[in-house]
Every structure is written in C-alpha cells, then in structure tokens.
TORPA-4810 file (N, C-alpha, C, O; in nm, 3 decimals):
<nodes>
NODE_1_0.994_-7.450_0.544_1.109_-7.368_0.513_1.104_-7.315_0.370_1.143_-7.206_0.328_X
NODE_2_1.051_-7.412_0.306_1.041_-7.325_0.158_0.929_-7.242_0.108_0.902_-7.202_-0.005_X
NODE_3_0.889_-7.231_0.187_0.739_-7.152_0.236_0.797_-6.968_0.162_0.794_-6.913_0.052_X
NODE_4_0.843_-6.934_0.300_0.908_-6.811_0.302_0.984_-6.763_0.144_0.956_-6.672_0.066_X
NODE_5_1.115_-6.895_0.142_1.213_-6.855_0.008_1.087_-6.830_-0.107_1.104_-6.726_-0.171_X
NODE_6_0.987_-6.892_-0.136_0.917_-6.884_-0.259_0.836_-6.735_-0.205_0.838_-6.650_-0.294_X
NODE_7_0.773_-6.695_-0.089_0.721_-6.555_-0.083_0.794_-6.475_-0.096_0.747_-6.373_-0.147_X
NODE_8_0.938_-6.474_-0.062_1.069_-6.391_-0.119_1.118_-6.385_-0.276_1.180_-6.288_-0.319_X
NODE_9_1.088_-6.483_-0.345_1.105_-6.461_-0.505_0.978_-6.414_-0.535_0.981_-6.394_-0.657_X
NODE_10_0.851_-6.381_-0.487_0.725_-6.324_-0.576_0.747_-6.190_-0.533_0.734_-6.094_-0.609_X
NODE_11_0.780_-6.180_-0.410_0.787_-6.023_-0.340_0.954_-5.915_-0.446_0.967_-5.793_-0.446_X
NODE_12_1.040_-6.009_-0.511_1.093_-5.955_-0.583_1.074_-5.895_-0.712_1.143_-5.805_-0.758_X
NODE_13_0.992_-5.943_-0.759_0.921_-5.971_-0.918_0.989_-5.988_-1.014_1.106_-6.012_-0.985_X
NODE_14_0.964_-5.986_-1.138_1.066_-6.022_-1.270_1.204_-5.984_-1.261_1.235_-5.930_-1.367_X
NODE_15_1.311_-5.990_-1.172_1.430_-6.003_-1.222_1.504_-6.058_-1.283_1.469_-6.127_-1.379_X
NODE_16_1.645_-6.042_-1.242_1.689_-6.177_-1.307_1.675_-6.325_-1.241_1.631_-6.325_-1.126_X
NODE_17_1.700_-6.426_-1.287_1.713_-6.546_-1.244_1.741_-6.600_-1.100_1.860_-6.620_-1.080_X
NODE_18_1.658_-6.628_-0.995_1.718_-6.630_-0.859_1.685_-6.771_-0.827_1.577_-6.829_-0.834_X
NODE_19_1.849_-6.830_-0.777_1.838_-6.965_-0.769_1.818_-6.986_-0.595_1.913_-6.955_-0.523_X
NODE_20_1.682_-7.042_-0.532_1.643_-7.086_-0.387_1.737_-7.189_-0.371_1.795_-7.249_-0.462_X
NODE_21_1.751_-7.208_-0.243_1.802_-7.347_-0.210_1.777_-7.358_-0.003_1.818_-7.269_0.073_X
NODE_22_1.734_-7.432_0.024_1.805_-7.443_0.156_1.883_-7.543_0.186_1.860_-7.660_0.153_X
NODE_23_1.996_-7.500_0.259_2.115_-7.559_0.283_2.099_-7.623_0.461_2.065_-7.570_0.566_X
NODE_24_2.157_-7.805_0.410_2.154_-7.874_0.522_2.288_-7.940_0.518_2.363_-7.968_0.424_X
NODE_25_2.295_-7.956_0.630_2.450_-8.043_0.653_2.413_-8.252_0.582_2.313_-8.324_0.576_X
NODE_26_2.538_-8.266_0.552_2.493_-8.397_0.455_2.406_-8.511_0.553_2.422_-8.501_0.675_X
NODE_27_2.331_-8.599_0.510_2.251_-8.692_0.550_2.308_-8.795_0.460_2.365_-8.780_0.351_X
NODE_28_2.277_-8.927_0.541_2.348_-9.030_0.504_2.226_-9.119_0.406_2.274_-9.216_0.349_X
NODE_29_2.090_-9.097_0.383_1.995_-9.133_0.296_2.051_-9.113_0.202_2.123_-9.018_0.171_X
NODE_30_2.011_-9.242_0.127_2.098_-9.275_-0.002_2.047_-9.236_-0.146_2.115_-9.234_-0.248_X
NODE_31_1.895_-9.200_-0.130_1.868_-9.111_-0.267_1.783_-8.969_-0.153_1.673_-8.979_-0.099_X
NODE_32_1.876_-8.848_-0.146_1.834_-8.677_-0.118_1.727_-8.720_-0.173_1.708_-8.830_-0.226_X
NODE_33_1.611_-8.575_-0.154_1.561_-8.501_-0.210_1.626_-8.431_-0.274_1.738_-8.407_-0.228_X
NODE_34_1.593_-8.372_-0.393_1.653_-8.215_-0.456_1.517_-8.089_-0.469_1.516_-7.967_-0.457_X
NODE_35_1.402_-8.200_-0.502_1.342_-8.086_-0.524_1.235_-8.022_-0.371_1.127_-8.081_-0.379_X
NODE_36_1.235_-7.957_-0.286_1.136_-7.924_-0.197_0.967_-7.877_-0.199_0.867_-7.925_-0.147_X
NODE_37_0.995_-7.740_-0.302_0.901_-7.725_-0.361_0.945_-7.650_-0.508_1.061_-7.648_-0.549_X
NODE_38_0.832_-7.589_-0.577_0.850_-7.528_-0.730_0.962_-7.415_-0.670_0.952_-7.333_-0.580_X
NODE_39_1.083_-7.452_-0.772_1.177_-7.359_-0.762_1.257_-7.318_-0.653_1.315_-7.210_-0.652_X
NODE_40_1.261_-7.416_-0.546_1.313_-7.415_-0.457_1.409_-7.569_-0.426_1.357_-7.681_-0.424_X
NODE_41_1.500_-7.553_-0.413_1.597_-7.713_-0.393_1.678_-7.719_-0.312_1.757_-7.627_-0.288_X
NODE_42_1.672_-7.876_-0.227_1.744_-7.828_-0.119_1.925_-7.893_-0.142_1.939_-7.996_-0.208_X
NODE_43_2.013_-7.844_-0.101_2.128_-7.874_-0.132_2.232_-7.906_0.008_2.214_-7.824_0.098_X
NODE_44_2.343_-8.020_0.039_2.420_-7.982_0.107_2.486_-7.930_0.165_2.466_-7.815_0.125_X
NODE_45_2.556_-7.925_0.235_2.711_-7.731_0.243_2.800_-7.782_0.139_2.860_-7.698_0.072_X
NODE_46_2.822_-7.922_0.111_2.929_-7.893_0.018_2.880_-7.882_-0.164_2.940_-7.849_-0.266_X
NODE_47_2.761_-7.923_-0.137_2.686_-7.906_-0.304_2.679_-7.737_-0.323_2.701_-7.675_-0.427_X
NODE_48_2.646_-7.685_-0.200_2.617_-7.487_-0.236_2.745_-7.481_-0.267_2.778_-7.448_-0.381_X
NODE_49_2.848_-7.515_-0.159_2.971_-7.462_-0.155_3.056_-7.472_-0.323_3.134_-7.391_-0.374_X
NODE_50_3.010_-7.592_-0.372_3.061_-7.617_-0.532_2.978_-7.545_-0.672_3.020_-7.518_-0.785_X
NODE_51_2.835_-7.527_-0.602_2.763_-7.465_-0.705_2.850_-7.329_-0.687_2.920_-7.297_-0.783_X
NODE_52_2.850_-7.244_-0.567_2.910_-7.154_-0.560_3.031_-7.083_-0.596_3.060_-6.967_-0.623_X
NODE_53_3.095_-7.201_-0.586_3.254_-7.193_-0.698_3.216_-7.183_-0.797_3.251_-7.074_-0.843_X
NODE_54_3.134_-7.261_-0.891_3.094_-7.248_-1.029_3.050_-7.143_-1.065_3.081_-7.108_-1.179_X
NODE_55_2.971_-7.062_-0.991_2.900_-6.937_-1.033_3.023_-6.850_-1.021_3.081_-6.825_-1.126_X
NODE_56_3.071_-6.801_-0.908_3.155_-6.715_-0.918_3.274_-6.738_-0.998_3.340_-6.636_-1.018_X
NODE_57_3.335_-6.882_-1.066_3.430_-6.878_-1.149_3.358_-6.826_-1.289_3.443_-6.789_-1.370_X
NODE_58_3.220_-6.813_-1.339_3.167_-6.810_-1.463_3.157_-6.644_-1.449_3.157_-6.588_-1.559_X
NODE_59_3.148_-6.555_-1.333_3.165_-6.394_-1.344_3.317_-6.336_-1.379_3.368_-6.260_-1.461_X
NODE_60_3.359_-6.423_-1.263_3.566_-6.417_-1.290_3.561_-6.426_-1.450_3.589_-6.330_-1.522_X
NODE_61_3.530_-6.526_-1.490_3.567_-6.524_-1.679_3.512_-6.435_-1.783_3.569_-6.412_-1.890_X
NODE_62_3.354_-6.366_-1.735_3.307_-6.297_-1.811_3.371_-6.119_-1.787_3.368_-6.023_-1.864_X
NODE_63_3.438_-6.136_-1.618_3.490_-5.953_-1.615_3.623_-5.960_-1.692_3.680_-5.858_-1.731_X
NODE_64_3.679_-6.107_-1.715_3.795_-6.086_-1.786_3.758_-6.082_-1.928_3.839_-6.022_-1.998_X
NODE_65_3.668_-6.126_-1.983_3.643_-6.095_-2.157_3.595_-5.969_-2.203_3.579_-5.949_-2.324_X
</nodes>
C-alpha cells in the first residue's frame, strides 16, 4: 500500500510539503507501527481525524492574521 502513495509524491515533484499516511481503523496491538515506509505513516481514523483538525485549525488562524 505504500508502494503507490510514495510513486504519487515523486510523480508530483518539489512542492510543497505532502504528508502520506494510510488510514486503518484502530487495532488493539499495543505498540502501532507509525512508520510503513520513507515518508509514508500509517495512522488510525481517529489519529487523521485529529491531525486533521490541527491542520485545518492552523489555516483558520493564518486567513485570520
């Protein structure tokens, strides 16, 4: 699976910053993985779902300054 996401960030080239992830429903193993491969990490629904709040609250603050 992380095959593809990493041929999709080279096929983009130097942009900005693009954060991979694939998203799995939670597992009850008591130490995740995070990392899958280089630059790719895999995350929960509710870990995206919170990274995702974070990002979009950090645009909300910068269109208001």
């Amino acid at each position: 699976m992380a095959g593809p996401l990493q041929s999709l960030r080279r096929a983009m080239g130097k942009h900005d910053a693009v954060h991979a992830a694939i998203i799995h429903p939670k597992v009850a193993s008591p130490a995740p993985i995070r990392t899958v491969a280089p630059q790719v990490e895999a995350l929960d629904v509710q870990e995206f779902l919170d990274a995702l709040a974070v990002k979009t609250a950090r645009q909300r603050k910068r269109r208001e300054a």
